[in-house]
C-alpha positions, 0 to 999 in steps of 0.5 A: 306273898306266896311264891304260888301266886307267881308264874313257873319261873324255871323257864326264864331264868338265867342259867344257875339260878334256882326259883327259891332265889329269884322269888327273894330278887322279886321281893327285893324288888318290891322293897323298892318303890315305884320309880318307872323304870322297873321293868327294865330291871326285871328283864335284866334279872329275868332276860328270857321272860315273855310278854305274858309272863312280864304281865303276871310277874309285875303284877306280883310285884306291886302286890308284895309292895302294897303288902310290905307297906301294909305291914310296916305302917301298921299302927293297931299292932303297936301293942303287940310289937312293943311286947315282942320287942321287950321279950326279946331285950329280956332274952338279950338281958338289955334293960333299955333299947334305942331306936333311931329312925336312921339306918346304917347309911345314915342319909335322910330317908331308909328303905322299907327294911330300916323303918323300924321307929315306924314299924315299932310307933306308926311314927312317919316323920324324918326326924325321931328316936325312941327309947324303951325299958321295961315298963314305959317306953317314949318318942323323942321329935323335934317342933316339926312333929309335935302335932303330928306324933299324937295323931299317928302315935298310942301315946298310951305306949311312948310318951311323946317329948320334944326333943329339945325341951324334954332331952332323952337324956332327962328321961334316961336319967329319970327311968333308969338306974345304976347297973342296968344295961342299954342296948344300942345296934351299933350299925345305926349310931354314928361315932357322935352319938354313941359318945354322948351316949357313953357320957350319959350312962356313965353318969347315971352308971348304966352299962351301953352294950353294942347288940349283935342282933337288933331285938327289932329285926329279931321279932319282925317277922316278914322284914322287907329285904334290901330294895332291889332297883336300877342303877344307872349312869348320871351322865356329864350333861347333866353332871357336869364333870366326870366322876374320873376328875371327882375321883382325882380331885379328892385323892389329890386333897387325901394325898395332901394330908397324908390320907391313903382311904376315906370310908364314904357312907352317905348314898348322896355323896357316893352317888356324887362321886361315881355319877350314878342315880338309883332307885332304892328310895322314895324320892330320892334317886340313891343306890344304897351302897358303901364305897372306899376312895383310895389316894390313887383314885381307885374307888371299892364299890361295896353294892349288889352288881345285879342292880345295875343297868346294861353298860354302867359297869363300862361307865364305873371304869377299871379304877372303880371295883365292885364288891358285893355287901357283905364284903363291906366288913371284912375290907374295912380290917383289912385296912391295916396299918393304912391311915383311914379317914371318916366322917364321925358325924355320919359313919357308923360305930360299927364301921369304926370298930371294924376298921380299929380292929383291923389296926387302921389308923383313924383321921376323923373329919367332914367327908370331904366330899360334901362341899365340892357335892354342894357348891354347884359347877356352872353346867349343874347350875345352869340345870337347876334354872331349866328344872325350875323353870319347868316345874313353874310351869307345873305350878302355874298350872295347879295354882291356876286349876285350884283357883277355879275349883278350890272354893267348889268345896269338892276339892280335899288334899288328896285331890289337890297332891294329885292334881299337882302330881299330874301336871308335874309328871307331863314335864320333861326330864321328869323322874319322881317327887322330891319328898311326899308332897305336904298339902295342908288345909285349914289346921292341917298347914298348921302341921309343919310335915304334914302327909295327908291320908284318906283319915286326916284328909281335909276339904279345902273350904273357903276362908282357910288357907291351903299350904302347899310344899312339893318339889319334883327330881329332874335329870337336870336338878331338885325343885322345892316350892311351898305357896300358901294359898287363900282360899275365898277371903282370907282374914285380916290376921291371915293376911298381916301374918302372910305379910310378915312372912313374906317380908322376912323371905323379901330380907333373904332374897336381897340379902348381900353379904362378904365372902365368908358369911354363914347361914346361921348369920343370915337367919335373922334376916327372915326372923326379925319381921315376926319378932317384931310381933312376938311371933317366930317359926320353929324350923330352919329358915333354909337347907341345902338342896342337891342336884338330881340328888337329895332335897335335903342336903349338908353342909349349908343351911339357913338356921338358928343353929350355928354354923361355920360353913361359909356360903359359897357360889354354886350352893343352893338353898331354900328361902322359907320362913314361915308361921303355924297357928295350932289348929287354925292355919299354916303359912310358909313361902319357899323359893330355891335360891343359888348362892352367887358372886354380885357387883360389890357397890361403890367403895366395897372392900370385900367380895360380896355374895347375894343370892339369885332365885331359882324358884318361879311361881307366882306368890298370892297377892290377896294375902299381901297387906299392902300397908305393911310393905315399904315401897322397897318390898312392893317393888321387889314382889313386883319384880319377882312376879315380872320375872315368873311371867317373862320365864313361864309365859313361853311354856304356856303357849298352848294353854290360853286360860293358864296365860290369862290366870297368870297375866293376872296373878302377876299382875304389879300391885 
């Protein structure tokens, strides 16, 4: 957007800075999305604005966000991307290029300024890499995105492989040969993944070369600028400890092992470690920035201070400084001689070679603050219940509205996704959705990360099911639920698969298992009703959730995939087995569980661990086939849907025709 379109800005700003650099601040804070406290940042940069002035400037704001998306999601410039992309690995004299959908801080998601992979394909899954050579280029995704990449990708440019079945490594191997170069943007590959990178060009005899410039940044004309969003304090009654005794924690365990520094990259767990929240990201409340943990408990902040609200540096305290960015680099060498422990499945190359250089000594290890982040204190716990609770009563509402309107035909995904935001949204503690809502109708549910947009938007029509998967961030916990829904008369195939579906989540839910089990041992469980029928679902069956933090979180999870994180107390998860038939329908049935310590029965010679739900939403019961279920199952339904009456009914008390609907839908079978 042209500054033109801006009001004067001279008269309000703080003393020293010109107009050209809060024009650059204004957009920063547009490459942020929409989170409701967006003002407050702009009369903090702007103090002297007036009423009418507030008016004009936020108003330009949202019209360079709308402008920044526009851009990166635009799908028909593919062709002339891709040109400008290999003109500039020629200039680079790189045979090859790589684009990950990560960035730098590698966590799950990456503001408008990483979203390169998007930029580049029109790909909008969370999970993908392409490769381009000279004259073919290809996108790599996983089950989730199978269907999903042919409609959003020109398979004409990148041919689409399943990551598992068609490895890129095959496809390196097949299209480039002996002497050739490829280039990768060391900021964006962890230490993992450039050693498989150097095994796999030193077969094939390719040279791996780390760019200095990212050919993509270099051809990106009107890149997004780093977000620009509020930090503010997550406070002890909703964290539950101090950051002061978090940060004494983990320097004690450094000091155990001989450790002076641990380098944290991961905006998860420096938001764990300081309580602090952000806004940098959709649906994931993170302030993007690096941090240093020393063994005296001090911690280097490495994050614009600009973005801060009035009073968190007093919350930081005098044992945290901060440091602006581009400072990050040059306090990784001066590490020297200091022995630096990282986490190589998360920490970039080019944080590695920047602390080699400065003569660092290297510990490579899990960041060791992921397990005390995932195994809930009891005051966090506790906060998850009451979100949960809360967000149950939003989803009695919606499931009550779909089910009068539903079957009108005049209600489509968007309508739906909408409706399920507003009830969510009157909640308290309310702050954003924890991911973009996946409302899939018909063959859309077939379509594990579905996004509904105004072109794949679906009606719901009566005898399809609609797959629902939303979750909401409260100050006090994550919610994620997903509820299929018949919608008219399901069919006798619908029905026995929901049923079998349901029957494995019921085998998780009461699962109880001895200290030490994984997840990866559990996942059977929730399998093996639909592998009884040949039938099976090509996703992890749970992941770790945090707290007010992100929906996706590590190191626990239910999967196929092995494991050697024992299930802890504290740690929550989600219990989602599902089944997709192409181009017919969807069926998943999430609930959140907590991980806790039960009565071992009579004669147990271990402790044993089991899981209590979180998650209160009514499951429907016209997909039930009664005759599949043994009296153990009907009774555990029965008993599930007890529950959600007695939790939600009391925050009903005013809507009678919800109470009633719910009387119903919870009704024993």
């Amino acid at each position: 957007m042209e500054t033109a379109a801006l009001p004067a800005l001279a008269p309000f700003l703080p003393h020293g800075m010109k107009e050209e650099e809060a024009v650059q601040i204004l957009k920063a804070a547009a490459a942020a999305p929409p989170r409701g406290d967006e003002d407050l940042l702009l009369t903090r940069l702007f103090p002297r604005l007036d009423a009418e002035n507030l008016a004009k400037i936020r108003a330009a704001r949202e019209e360079m966000r709308a402008q920044i998306q526009t851009d990166v999601l635009n799908r028909a410039a593919s062709v002339e991307r891709l040109a400008a992309l290999r003109a500039e690995m020629a200039r680079q004299t790189l045979d090859g290029f790589i684009i990950p959908l990560n960035d730098e801080f590698h966590g799950e998601a990456a503001p408008a300024a990483a979203e390169r992979l998007k930029w580049l394909t029109g790909f909008t899954g969370s999970a993908g890499v392409a490769a381009v050579l000279k004259d073919r280029a290809a996108i790599f995704i996983d089950g989730r995105y199978t269907l999903q990449v042919r409609g959003e990708v020109d398979t004409t440019l990148f041919t689409p492989r399943h990551v598992s079945e068609e490895p890129m490594s095959d496809w390196l191997k097949e299209h480039m040969s002996s002497g050739q170069t490829l280039g990768v943007d060391p900021w964006l590959h962890t230490e993992s993944g450039m050693n498989n990178l150097k095994r796999l060009t030193g077969e094939i005899g390719v040279t791996l070369a780390s760019v200095a410039k990212n050919p993509i940044d270099a051809v990106w004309p009107d890149r997004p600028p780093q977000p620009l969003a509020l930090v503010q304090p997550q406070t002890e009654k909703f964290a539950g400890k101090s950051s002061a005794s978090k940060r004494q924690r983990m320097a004690a365990h450094l000091a155990e092992r001989k450790v002076d520094a641990t380098v944290h990259t991961l905006p998860d767990v420096v938001a764990w470690l300081l309580n602090i929240r952000g806004a940098d990201l959709p649906c994931t409340p993170f302030a993007l920035g690096f941090a240093i943990l020393h063994q005296d408990a001090t911690v280097d902040l490495f994050m614009k201070e600009m973005k801060f609200a009035t009073g968190l540096k007093e919350h930081l305290g005098n044992m945290v400084r901060v440091w602006a960015p581009e400072e990050f680099t040059a306090a990784l060498t001066a590490l020297t001689g200091k022995t630096v422990q990282i986490d190589p499945m998360v920490t970039s190359q080019a944080i590695l070679d920047r602390l080699t250089e400065g003569g660092a000594n290297l510990i490579r290890a899990e960041d060791p603050c992921l397990l005390p982040k995932a195994t809930k204190n009891a005051v966090e716990v506790e906060g998850m219940r009451r979100a949960h609770i809360r967000d149950g009563a939003a989803m009695a509402k919606f499931l009550h509205w779909l089910s009068a309107n539903a079957t009108s035909g005049d209600i489509d995904e968007l309508t739906a996704e909408a409706k399920l935001r507003s009830f969510r949204e009157i909640g308290e503690n309310f702050r954003d959705l924890s991911f973009n809502t996946i409302s899939g109708a018909g063959p859309n549910g077939a379509i594990v990360h579905y996004r509904a947009t105004p072109a794949s938007n679906r009606k719901l029509e009566s005898g399809n099911l609609y797959l629902v998967d939303s979750g909401a961030q409260y100050l006090d916990g994550t919610t994620d639920i997903t509820r299929t829904i018949a919608i008219g008369t399901p069919s006798q195939e619908m029905k026995e698969r929901f049923t079998l579906v349901l029957k494995g989540h019921i085998a998780l839910a009461r699962a109880i298992f001895p200290k030490g089990t994984s997840g990866s041992q559990l996942d059977t469980l929730a399998r093996a009703p639909l592998w009884a029928a040949g039938l099976d679902f090509d996703h992890g069956t749970g992941h770790g959730v945090g707290s007010y933090l992100s929906v996706h979180e590590g190191p626990q999870r239910i999967s196929k995939a092995p494991s050697a994180v024992a299930l802890q107390p504290g740690m929550v998860l989600s219990n989602e087995p599902g089944y997709y038939k192409t181009d017919a329908y969807g069926i998943r049935i999430e609930n959140l569980v907590v991980v806790s310590e039960v009565t071992p029965p009579a004669g147990a010679e271990r402790v044993v661990y089991g899981f209590e739900t979180l998650t209160f939403a009514p499951i429907d019961k016209a997909l039930v086939e009664t005759g599949l279920m043994s009296d153990t199952e009907i009774a555990w339904l029965n008993s599930y849907h007890a529950a959600v009456r007695a939790k939600i009914s009391p925050l009903l008390t005013g809507d009678s025709e919800t109470l009633t609907w719910l009387e119903q839908a919870t009704a024993p079978l």
